[in-house]
C-alpha positions in Angstrom: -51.3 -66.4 28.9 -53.0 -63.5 30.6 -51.7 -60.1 31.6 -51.1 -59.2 34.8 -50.8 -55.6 36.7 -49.1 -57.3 39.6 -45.9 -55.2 40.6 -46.0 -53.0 37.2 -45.8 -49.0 37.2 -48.9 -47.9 35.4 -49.4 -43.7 34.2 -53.0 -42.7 34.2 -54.2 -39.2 32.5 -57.1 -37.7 33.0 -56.7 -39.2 36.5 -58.7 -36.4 38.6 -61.7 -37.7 37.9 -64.3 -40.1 36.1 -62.7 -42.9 34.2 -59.3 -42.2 34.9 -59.7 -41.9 38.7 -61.3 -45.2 38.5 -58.7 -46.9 36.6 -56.1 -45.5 39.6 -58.9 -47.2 41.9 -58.7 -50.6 40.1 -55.3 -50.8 39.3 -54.0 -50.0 43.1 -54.4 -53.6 44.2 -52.2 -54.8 42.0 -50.0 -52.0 41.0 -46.4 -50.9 42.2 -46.2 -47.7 41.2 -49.0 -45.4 40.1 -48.6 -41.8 38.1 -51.2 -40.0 37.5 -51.6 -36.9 35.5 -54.2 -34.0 35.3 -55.0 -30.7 35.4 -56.5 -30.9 39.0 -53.5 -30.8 41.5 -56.0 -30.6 44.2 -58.2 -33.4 43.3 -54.9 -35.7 42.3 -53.6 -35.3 45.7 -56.9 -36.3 47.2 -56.9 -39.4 45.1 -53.4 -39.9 45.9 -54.4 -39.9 49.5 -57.8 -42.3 49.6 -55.3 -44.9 47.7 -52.3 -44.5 50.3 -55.2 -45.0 53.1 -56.1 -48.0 51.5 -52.3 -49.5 50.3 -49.8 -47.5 52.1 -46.8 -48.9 50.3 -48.2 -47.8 47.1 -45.6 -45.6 45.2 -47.9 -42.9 43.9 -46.5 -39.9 41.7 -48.8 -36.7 41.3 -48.0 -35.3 38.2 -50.3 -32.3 37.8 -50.1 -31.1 33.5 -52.6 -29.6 31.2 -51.7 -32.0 28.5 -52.7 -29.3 25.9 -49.8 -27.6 26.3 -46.6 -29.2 24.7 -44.7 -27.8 27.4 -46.1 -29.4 30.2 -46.3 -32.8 28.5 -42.7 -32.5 27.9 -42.7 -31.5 31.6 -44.3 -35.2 32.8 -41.7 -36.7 30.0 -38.8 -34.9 31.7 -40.0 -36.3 35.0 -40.6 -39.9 34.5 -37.0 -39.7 33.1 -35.3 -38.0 36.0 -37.2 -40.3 38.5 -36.4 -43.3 36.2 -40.1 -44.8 36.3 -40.9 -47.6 33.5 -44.2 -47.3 32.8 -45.5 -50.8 32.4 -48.6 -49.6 31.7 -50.2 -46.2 29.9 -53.8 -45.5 30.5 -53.9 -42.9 27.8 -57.2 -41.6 29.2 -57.3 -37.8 29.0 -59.8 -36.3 26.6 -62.4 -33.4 26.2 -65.3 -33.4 24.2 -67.5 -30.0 22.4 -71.0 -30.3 21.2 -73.1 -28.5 19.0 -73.1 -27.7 15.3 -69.3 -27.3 14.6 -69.4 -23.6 12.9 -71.0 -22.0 15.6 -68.1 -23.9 18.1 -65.5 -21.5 20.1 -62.3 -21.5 18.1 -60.0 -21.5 21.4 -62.1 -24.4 22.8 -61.9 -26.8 19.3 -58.0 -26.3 19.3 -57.8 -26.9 22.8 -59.6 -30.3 22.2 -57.6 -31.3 19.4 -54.0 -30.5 20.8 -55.2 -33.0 23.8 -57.1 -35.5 21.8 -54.6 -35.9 19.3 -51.6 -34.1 20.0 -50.7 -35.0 23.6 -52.8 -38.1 23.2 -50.0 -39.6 20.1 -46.8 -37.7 22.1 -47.0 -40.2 24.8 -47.6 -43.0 22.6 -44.5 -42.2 20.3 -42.7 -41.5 23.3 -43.4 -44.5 25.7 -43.9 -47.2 22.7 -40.2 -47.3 21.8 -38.9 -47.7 25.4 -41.3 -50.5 26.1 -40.6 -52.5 23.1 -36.6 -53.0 24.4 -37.9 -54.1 26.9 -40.1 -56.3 25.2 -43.1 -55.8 27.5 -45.8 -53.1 28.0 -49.6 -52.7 27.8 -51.5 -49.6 26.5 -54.7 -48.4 27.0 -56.1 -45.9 24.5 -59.7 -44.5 25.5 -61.5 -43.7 22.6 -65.0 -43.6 22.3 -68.1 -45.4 20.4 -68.2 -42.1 18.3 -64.9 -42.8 16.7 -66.9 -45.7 14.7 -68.4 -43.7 12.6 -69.2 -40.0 12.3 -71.7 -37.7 14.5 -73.1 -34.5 13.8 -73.4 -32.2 16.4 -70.1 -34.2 17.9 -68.0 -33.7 14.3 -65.2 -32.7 15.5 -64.8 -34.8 19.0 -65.7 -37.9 16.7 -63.4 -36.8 14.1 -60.8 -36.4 17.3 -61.9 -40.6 18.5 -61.8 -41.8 14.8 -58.3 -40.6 14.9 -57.8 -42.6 18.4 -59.9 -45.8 16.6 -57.3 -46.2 13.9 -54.3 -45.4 15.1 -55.0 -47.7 17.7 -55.5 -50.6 15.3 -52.9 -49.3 13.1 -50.2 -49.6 16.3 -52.3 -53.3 17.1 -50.9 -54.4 14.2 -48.1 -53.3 14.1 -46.6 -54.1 17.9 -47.4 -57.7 17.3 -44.4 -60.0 18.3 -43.1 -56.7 20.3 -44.0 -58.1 23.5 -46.4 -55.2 23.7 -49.7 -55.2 23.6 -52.5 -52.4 22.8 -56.1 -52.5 23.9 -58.7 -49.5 22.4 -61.8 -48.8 24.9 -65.1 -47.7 22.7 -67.9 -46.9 25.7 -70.9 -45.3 24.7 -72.2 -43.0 27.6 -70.7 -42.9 30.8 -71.5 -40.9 33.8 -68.6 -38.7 34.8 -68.4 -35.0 34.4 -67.8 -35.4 30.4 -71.2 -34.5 29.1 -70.8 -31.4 31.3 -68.0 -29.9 30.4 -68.5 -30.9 26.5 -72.0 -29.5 26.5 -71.7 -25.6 25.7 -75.2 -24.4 27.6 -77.7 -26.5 29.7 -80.1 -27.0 26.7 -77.0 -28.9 25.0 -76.9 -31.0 28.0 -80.3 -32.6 28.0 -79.7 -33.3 24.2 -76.4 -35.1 24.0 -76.5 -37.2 27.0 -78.3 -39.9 25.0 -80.9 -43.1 26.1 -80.4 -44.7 29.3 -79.6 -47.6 28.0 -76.6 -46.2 26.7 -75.0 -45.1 29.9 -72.7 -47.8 31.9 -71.5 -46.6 35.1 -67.3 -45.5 35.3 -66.6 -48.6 37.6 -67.9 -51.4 34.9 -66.2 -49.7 31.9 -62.7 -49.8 33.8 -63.5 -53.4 35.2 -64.1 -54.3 31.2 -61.4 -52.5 30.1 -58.6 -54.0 32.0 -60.3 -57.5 32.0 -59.9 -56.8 28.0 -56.2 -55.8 28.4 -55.9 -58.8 30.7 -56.5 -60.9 28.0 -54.8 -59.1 25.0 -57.8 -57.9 23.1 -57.7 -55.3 20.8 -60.9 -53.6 21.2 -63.5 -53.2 23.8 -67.1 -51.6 24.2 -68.2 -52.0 27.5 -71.7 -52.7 28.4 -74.2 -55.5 26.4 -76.4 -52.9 24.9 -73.4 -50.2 24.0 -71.5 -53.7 22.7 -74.2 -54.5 20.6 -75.1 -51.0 19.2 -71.0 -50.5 18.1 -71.2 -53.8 16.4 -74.1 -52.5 14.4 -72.9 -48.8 14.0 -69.7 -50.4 13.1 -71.3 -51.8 9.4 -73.3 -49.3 8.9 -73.0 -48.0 5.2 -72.0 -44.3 5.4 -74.8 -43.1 2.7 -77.5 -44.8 4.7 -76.1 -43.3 7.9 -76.2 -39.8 5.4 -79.7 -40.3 4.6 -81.1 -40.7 8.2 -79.1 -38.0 9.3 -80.4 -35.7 6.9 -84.1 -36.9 7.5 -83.8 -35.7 11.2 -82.1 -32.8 10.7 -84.3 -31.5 8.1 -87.4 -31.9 10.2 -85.2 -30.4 13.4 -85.0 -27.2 11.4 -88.3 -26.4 10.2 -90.0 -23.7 12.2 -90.7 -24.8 15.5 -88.0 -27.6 15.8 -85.2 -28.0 17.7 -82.6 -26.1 15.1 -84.9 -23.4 14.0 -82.7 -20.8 15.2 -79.8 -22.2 13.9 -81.4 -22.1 10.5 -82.2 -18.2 10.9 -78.3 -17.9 12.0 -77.5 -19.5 8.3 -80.0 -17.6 6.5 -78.1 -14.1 8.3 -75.2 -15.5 7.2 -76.2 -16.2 3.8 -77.4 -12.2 3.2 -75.1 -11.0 5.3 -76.9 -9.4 7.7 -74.7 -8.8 11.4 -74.6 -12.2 13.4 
């Protein structure tokens, strides 16, 4: 028997924009009640307002957080209590990504992506999980990404942050079966939403992580997949043929095979005149302890 959204309450993070504005977009049709959290009052409201125009009984709740504070989390918690929504649905959505070679990464920046990632990311699981499994009934949504298969250098620590959301989410699968509740993990590959920008620390970084075109699907076919996915009760989607097909692959890939060609491109990328020359002058300072 398939899912359905019709008449549920479904909280969206990451809502102001990209994927998670998109999943507001899709799930508005069918929806009762939508909440959705960001950093972006502004840009909430004005989604807010393009979904009333288009359903104007829609309930919709603008509840504006930086999820990598613990405070304001607990903020959004406190409010879903006092306003007594049950959340039918949790498109646990927000997420920032940091590129580069991890040593040389802003400290601030990497702890700020890892308190959202993982720690606001698991507080509203643990949270919400237990108050939808009383009421036997509930669907989560856990974006992760096709990084969390397996690890990527110059991504180390966002993959590390997506493997994190890769097995806890098949860990909960398991584990919620017979609940009532049901959990499905999204793996897309490239997507084109404001990600890549704010993850990529200079322009140059830009035009190197943003990856093949045939990578990329666009923000309204991952969401379409997605829910279609959760529709149906499956446990783990990548949308896209060619992103499907490269995470099944990446997915059995030994790790010392993935090791060796790793190493083969990054030893070539730091000879003189490749793309990490400079970074290997930065080590060799480092190493005689010369200033940085």
């Amino acid at each position: 028997m398939k899912r359905t959204f019709i008449g549920s309450s479904a909280w969206i993070t990451g809502a102001s924009s990209g994927l998670g504005a998109e999943f507001a977009r899709q799930l508005a049709p069918e929806a009762a009640c939508l909440v959705l959290t960001a950093r972006r009052e502004e840009r909430l409201r004005e989604l807010a307002e393009e979904l009333r125009r288009k359903r104007p009984k829609l309930q919709i709740v603008v509840a504006p957080a930086d999820l990598t504070c613990a405070e304001a989390v607990e903020g959004v918690l406190d409010l879903l209590t006092r306003e007594r929504i049950e959340v039918d649905t949790l498109v646990n959505n927000a997420g920032s990504g940091d590129s580069g070679l991890f040593y040389r990464g802003d400290w601030d920046r990497l702890r700020s992506m890892l308190d959202l990632n993982v720690g606001a990311f698991t507080r509203l699981l643990w949270w919400l999980l237990p108050r939808m499994i009383r009421r036997g009934k509930g669907c989560i949504i856990n974006v992760g990404s096709i990084a969390g298969l397996r690890p990527v250098p110059f991504y180390s620590a966002y993959a590390a942050t997506k493997a994190y959301v890769h097995s806890l989410s098949h860990g909960l699968e398991w584990e919620l079966a017979g609940t009532g509740v049901t959990l499905t993990q999204v793996c897309p590959a490239s997507v084109a939403t404001e990600f890549f920008e704010r993850a990529a620390r200079s322009p140059e970084d830009l035009k190197k992580i943003a990856g093949p075109s045939f990578m990329w699907t666009s923000p309204e076919e991952v969401v379409r997949c997605s829910l279609d996915a959760a529709r149906r009760g499956k446990p783990q989607v990548t949308p896209g043929f060619v992103p499907g097909l490269c995470a099944a692959i990446f997915s059995y890939v030994p790790i010392p095979l993935l090791r060796m060609a790793y190493r083969a491109v990054l030893s070539g990328k730091r000879k003189p005149g490749g793309e990490l020359a400079e970074e290997r002058m930065w080590m060799e300072k480092q190493a005689d302890g010369r200033p940085l």
